[in-house]
C-alpha positions as a printed Julia matrix, in Angstrom:
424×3 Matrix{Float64}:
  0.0    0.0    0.0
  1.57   3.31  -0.61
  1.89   5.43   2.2
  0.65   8.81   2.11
  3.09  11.76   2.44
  1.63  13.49   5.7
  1.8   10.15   7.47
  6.03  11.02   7.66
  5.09  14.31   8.35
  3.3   12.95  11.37
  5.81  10.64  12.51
  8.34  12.47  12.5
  6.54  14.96  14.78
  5.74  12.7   17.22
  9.87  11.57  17.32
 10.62  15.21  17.69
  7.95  15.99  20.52
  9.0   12.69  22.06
 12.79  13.22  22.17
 14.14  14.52  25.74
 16.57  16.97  23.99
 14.52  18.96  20.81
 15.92  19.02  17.51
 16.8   22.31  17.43
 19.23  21.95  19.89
 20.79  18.77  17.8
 21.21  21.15  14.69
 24.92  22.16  13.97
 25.59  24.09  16.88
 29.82  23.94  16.99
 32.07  25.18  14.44
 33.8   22.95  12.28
 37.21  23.81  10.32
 37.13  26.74  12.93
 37.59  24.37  15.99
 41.02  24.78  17.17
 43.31  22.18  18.61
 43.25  23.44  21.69
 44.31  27.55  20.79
 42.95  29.22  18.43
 46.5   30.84  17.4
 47.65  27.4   16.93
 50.05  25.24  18.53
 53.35  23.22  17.39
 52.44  19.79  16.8
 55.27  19.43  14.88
 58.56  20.18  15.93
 60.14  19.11  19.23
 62.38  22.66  19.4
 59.77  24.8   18.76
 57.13  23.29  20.93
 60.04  23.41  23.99
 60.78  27.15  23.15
 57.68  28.25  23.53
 56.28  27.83  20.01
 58.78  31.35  19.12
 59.38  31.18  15.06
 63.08  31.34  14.97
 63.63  28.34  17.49
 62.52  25.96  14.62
 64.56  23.21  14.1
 67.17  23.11  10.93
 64.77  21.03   8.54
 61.62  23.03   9.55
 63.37  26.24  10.05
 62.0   27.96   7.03
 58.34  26.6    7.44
 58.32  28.3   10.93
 59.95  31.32  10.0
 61.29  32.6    5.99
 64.14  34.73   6.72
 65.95  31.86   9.3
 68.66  30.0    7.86
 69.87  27.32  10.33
 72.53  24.53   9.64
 75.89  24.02   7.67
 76.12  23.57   3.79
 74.57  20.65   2.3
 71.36  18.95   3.43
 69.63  18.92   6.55
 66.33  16.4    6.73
 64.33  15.63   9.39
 61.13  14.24  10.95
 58.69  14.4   14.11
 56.24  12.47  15.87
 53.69  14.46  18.14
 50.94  14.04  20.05
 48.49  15.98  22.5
 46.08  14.83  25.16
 43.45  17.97  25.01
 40.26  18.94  26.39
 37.25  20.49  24.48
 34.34  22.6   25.42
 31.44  24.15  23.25
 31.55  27.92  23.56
 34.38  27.99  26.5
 36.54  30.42  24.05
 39.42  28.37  23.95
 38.24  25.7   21.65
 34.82  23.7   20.5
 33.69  20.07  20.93
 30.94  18.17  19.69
 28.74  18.39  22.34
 28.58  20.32  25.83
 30.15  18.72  28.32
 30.46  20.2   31.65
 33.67  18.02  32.38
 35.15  18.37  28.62
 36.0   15.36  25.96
 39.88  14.37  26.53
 41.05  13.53  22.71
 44.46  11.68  22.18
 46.7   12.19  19.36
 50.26  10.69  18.3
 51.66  10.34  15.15
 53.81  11.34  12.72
 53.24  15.21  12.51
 56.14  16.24  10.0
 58.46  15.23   7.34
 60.72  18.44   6.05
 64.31  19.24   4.68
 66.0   22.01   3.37
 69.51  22.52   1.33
 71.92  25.07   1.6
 74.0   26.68  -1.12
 75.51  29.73  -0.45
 74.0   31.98  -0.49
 70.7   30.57  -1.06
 68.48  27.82   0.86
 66.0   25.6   -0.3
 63.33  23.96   1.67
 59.9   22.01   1.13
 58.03  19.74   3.76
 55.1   18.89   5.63
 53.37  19.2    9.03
 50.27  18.81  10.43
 48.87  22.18  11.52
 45.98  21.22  13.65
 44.65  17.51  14.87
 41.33  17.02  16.45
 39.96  13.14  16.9
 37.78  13.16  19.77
 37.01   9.58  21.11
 33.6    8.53  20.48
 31.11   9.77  22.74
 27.54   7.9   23.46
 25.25   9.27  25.97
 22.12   7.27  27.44
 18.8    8.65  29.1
 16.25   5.23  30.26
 12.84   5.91  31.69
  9.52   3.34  31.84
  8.68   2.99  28.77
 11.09   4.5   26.7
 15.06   5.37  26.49
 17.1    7.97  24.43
 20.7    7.69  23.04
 22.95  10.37  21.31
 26.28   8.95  19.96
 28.92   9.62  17.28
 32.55  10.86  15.84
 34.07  13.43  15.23
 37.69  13.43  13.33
 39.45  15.95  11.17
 42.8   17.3   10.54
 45.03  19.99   8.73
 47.65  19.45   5.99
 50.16  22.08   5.39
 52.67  21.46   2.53
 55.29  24.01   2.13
 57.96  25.65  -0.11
 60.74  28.1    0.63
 63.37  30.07  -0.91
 65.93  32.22   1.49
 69.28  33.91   1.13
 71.82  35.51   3.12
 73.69  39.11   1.84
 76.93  39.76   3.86
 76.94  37.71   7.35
 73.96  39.97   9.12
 71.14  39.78   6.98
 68.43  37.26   5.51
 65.47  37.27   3.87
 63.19  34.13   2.86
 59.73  33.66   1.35
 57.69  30.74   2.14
 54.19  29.35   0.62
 51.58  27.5    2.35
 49.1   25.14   0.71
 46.93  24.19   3.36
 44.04  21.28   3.56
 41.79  19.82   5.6
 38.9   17.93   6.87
 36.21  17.9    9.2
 33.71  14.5    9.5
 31.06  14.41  11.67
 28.83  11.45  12.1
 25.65  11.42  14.97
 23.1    9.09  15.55
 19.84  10.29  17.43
 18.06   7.49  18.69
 14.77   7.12  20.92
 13.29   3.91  21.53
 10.14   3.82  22.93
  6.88   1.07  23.77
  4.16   1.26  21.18
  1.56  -2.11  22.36
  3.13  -4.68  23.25
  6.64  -4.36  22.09
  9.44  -1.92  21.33
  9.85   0.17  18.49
 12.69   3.4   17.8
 12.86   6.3   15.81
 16.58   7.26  14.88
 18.0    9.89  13.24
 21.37  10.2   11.45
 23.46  13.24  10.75
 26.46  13.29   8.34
 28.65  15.72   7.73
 31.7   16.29   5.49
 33.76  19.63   5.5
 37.03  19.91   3.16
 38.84  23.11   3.32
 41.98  24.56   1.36
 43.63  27.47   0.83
 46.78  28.91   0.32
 48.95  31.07   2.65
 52.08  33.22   1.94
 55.03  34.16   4.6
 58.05  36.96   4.43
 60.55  36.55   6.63
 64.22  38.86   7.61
 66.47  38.09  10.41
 69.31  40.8   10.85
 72.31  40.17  13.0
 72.35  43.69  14.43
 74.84  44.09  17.08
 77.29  41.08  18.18
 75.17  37.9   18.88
 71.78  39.97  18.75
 69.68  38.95  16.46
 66.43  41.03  15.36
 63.76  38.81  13.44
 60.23  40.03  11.86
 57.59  37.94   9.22
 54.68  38.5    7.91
 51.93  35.67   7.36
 49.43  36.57   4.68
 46.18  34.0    4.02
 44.54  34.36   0.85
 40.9   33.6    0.27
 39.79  29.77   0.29
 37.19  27.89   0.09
 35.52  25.27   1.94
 33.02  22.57   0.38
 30.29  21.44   2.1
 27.9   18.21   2.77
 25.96  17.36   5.09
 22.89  14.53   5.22
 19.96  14.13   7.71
 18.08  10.63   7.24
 15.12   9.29   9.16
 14.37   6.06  10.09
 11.2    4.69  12.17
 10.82   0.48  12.81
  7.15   1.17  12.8
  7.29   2.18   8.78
 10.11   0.03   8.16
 11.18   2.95   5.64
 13.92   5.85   5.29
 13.28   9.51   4.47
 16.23  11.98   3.79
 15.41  15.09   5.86
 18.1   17.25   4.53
 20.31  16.59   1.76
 22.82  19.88   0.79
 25.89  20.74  -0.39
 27.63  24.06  -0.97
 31.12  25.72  -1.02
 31.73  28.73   1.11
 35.01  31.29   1.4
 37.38  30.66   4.06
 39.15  33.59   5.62
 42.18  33.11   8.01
 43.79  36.07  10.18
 47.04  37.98   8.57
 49.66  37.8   11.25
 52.66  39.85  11.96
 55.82  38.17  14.05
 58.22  40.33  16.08
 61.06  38.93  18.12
 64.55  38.89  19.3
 67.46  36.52  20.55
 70.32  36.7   21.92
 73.19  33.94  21.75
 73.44  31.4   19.18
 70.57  28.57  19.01
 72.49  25.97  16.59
 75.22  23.48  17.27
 77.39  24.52  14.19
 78.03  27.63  15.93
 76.84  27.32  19.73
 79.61  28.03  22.34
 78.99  25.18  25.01
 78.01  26.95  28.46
 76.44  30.05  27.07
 73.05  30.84  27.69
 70.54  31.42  24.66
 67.2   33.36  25.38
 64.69  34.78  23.09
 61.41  36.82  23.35
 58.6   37.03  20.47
 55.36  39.18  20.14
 52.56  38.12  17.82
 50.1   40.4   16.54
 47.13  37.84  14.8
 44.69  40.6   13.08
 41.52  38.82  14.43
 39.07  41.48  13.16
 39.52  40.42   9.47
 38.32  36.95  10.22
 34.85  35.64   8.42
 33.18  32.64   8.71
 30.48  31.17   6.13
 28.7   28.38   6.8
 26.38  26.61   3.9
 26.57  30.39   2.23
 25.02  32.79   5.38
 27.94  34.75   7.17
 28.12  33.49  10.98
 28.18  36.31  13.57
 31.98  36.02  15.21
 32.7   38.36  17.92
 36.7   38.34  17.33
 39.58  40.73  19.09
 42.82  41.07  17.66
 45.39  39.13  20.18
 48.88  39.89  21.12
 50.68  36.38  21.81
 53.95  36.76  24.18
 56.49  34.47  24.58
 60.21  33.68  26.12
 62.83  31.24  26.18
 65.94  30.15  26.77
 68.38  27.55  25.75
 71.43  26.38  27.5
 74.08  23.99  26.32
 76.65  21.39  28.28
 79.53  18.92  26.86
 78.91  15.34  27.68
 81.72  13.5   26.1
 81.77  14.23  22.55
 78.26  15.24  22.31
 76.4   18.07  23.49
 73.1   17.66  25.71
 70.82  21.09  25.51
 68.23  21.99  28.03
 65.53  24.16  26.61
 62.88  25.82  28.67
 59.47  28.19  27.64
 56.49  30.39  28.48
 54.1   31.45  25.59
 51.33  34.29  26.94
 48.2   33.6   24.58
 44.84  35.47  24.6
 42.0   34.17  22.73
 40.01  36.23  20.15
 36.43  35.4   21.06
 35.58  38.26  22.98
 33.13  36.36  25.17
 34.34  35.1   27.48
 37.68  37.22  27.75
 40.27  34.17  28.39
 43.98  33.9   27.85
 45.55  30.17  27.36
 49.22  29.89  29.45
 51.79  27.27  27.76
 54.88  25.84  30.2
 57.33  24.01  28.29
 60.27  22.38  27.9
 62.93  19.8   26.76
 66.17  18.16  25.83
 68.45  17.86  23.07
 71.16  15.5   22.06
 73.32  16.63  19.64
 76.11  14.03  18.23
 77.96  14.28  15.27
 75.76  14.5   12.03
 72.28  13.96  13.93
 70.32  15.59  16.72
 67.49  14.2   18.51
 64.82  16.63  20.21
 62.49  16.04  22.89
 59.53  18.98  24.08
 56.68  19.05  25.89
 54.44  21.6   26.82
 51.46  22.3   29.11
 48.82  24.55  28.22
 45.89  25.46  30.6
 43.3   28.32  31.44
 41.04  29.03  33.74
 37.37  30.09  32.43
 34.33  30.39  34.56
 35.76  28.44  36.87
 36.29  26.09  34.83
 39.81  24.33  34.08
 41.2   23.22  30.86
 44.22  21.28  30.66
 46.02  20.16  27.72
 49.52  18.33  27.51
 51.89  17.91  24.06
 54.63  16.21  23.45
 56.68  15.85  20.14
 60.25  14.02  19.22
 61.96  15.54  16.53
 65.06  13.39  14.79
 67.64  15.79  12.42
 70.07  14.82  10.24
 72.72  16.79   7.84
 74.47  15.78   5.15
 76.79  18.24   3.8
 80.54  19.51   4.62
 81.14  20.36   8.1
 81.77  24.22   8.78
């Protein structure tokens, strides 16, 4: 018998009215590709000596020197490879300003991440460098997450995933004029993902037995665009060392899918509520880097027993940010932030080798205006440097306080160099 169409019109009222939590409140309520990985300014996943020193630009290590920062040229002649595992243990929140989940949780979802997290290498020719590479810019895998209401006669359940991650590929050109000055340029192609999958379920007693009314969300979010950097580092007076970049997004685009189905045992069929797809702009924050060191930070030139230390502002231009979503432009409350940051770096002989203890502080205010909060990052590691190869260990703990309400997030990374090319 064919079933009339306001008989699913009916049903799926009565699953909606029946439902402890409405479907309004089930809609896409958290931000996707926006979700940060813990900071919205972003945070090091992929290099050991720059996630001990505070996440400050010209701390990167040799191979991913120029991806961090164009105008720093680190390491002798020849070529310098190398490639880092990283992970984080993080905390989300809908709405706590820091970063987004899936869901609200009072008590936050803990998501664990380690894996390979960069692959880079760069080759020197005097006076010009050459570099290209890889790291992961932002991970988010949440564990999956399944919450149960059960009453008399009927019981709800709200499960699902949520996974996605960023790509950024890179390729830079730098050269060095006279012994004091540098200048690089690096491009960015950067990609992504965002998958969501939910399943809405209410099962209820209709007669005699149980029947269940479940719906299904779906969605799919690919983003890409393409980002440009300028870099100069100028040896200005002895072993002081000024360094300044520019970071310049350009206009992506993000394509869209999401799909809603319906499904009731008492019909036995399917209806697709909402089927869409659609590609909306994607526009990142221009940043401008400031910072200055003192005291060589690289073992072809580092006096063992002298102290390295460093400071770097970062001035993210929030207030140009936009956010589409399925083509309507998404109210964003945003404040330009000023990220602060120090570190130091201090080298001992052990045998023939050199062990390097690295320490850091990074100051980081979040744009969302509401509520005001400011992210604090301790870190810190080791180095081993022996003959052609150095192996890097950092870790860093990040936490706020918001609302009286603690986040806490830990990462680590372990970063393995190697250079091949005439020692100096």
């Amino acid at each position: 018998m064919t079933k009339r169409p306001y008989f699913w019109v009916f049903l799926f009222s009565v699953f909606a009215a029946r439902s402890p939590v409405g479907l309004p409140a089930q809609a896409i309520d958290y931000r996707t590709e926006e979700s940060p990985c813990i900071s919205w300014n972003g945070v090091p996943l992929h290099d050991a000596r720059l996630l001990a020193l505070a996440g400050i630009s010209a701390m990167a290590s040799p191979a991913f020197a120029l991806s961090a920062h164009p105008g720093l040229i680190p390491g002798p002649h020849g070529l310098n490879a190398g490639i880092t595992f990283g992970g984080a243990n993080h905390e989300s929140y809908q709405y706590w300003g820091v970063n987004q989940g899936v869901v609200q949780e009072l008590d936050g979802v803990s998501g664990d991440v380690f894996r390979c997290s960069g692959l880079a290498a760069s080759l020197r020719l005097e006076p010009i460098t050459f570099s290209a590479g890889w790291f992961m810019g932002a991970r988010l895998e949440f564990p999956s997450f399944h919450f149960l209401q059960e009453f008399t006669q009927e019981s709800w359940s709200y499960s699902g995933e949520f996974d996605g991650v960023e790509n950024d590929f890179f390729l830079a050109l730098a050269g060095r004029w006279g012994g004091r000055l540098s200048l690089g340029l690096t491009w960015h192609h950067v990609s992504g993902h965002r998958v969501v999958e939910i399943d809405d379920t209410t099962r209820f007693v209709f007669g005699d037995q149980w029947e269940f009314n479940r719906t299904r969300h779906s969605e799919s979010h690919r983003l890409a665009y393409e980002r440009l950097s300028l870099g100069v580092r100028w040896r200005f007076v002895g072993s002081w060392i000024l360094d300044a970049a520019w970071h310049q997004p350009f206009t992506g685009e993000v394509r869209r899918s999401v799909v809603r189905e319906f499904y009731s045992s008492l019909s036995g069929e399917r209806l697709t509520i909402q089927s869409h797809e659609y590609v909306d702009d994607l526009v990142r924050p221009a940043k401008f880097v400031l910072g200055v060191s003192h005291g060589s930070f690289y073992p072809e030139d580092r006096e063992t027993g002298v102290l390295g230390i460093a400071l770097e502002a970062v001035y993210t231009f929030w207030d140009e940010y936009r956010y589409e979503f399925f083509g309507e432009d998404q109210s964003r409350e945003m404040r330009n932030t000023v990220s602060l940051a120090a570190a130091a770096e201090y080298g001992v002989a052990v045998s023939s080798r050199q062990l390097v203890f690295r320490i850091g502080y990074r100051w980081d205010p979040q744009p969302l205006e509401t509520p005001p909060t400011v992210l604090h990052g301790v870190s810190g590691g080791v180095g081993l440097e022996f003959g052609r190869f150095s192996l890097g260990v950092g870790v860093a703990y990040h936490f706020c306080r918001i609302n009286g309400t603690t986040q806490d997030h830990l990462l680590l990374a372990a970063t393995l160099n190697a250079r091949i090319g005439r020692d100096q």
